[in-house]
Legacy VTK file of the C-alpha trace (Angstrom):
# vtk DataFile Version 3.0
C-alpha trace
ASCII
DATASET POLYDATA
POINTS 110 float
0.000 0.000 0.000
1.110 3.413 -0.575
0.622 6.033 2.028
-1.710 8.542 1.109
-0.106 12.547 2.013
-1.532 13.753 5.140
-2.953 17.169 3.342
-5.029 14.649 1.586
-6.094 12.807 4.226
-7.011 16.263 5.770
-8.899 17.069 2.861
-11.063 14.754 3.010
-11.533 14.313 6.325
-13.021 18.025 6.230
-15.031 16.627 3.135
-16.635 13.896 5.143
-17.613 16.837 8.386
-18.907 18.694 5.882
-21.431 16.239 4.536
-21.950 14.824 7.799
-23.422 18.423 8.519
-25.434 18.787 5.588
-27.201 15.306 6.217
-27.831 16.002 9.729
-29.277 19.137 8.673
-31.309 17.816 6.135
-32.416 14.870 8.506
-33.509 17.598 11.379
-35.460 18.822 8.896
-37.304 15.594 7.375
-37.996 15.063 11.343
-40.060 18.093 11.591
-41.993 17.559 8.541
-42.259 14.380 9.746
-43.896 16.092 12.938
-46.111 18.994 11.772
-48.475 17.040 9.933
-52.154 17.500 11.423
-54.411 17.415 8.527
-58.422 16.445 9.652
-59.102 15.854 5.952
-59.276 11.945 4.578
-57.583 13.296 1.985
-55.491 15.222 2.896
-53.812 12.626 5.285
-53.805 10.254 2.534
-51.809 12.810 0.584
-49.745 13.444 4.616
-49.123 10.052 4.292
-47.616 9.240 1.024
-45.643 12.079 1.406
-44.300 10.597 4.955
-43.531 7.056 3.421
-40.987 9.732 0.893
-38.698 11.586 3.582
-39.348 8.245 6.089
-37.090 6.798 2.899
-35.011 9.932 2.073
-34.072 9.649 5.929
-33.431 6.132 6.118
-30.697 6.930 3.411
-29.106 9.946 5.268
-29.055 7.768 8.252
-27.110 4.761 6.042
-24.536 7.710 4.834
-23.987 8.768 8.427
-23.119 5.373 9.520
-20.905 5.233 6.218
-19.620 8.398 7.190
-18.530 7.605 10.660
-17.202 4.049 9.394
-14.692 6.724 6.910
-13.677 8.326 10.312
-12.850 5.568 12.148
-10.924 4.047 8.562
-9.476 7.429 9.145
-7.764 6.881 12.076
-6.792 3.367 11.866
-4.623 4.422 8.713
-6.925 2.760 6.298
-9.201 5.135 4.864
-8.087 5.447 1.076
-7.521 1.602 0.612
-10.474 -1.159 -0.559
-11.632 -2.628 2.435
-11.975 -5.635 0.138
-8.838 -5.959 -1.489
-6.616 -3.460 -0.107
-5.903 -1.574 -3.194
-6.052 1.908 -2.969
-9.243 3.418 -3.992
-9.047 6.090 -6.989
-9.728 9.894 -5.773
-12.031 10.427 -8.667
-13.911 7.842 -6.789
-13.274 9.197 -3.146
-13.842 12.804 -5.170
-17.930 11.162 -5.819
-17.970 9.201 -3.087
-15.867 10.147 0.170
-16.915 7.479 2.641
-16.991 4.296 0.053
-14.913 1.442 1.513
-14.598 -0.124 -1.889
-12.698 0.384 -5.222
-14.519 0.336 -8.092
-13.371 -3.081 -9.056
-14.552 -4.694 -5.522
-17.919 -2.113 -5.454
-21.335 -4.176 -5.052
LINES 1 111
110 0 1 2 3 4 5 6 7 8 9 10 11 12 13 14 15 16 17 18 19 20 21 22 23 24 25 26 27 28 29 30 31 32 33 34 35 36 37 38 39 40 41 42 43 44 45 46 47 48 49 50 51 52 53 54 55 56 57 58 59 60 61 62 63 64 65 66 67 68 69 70 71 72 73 74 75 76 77 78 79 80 81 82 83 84 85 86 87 88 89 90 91 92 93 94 95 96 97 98 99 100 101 102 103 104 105 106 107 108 109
């Protein structure tokens, strides 16, 4: 394995906060949709509903990428994050560029 420069490990370290924020952001906010729903109309909480089964699903994915996220962090500090969990190859940055917290290269990806 080759060791991957600390300013790039940095780099993407901030990467990964930075999403980590925007998810929980977006996942505060899918919770209090979630909450303010109070229709009295059939209807309407049909509609209420349907739309709940969405973000219930939109935050069941944020809350996949967090635990993908932290999983990064702790490949982070082990001295792994960078290399296929799989194979041990290291992982190209134009895929760590579109996906920051995958474990796998593209070859090992399911």
């Amino acid at each position: 394995m080759t060791e991957i420069p600390q300013a790039e490990l940095d780099r993407r370290k901030a990467q990964l906060v930075a999403r980590l924020a925007e998810l929980d952001t977006r996942l505060q906010g899918i919770e209090r949709e979630l909450l303010s729903h109070q229709a009295k109309d059939w209807e309407e909480l049909a509609t209420e509903r349907e739309h709940d089964e969405v973000l219930t699903s939109m935050g069941d994915e944020g809350k996949q990428e967090i635990r993908m996220i932290h999983a990064a962090f702790q490949r982070l500090a082990e001295g792994e994050y960078g290399f296929c969990t799989k194979c041990g190859e290291r992982i190209a940055d134009a895929r760590l560029d579109l996906l920051p917290a995958t474990p796998f290269c593209s070859n090992c990806a399911p």
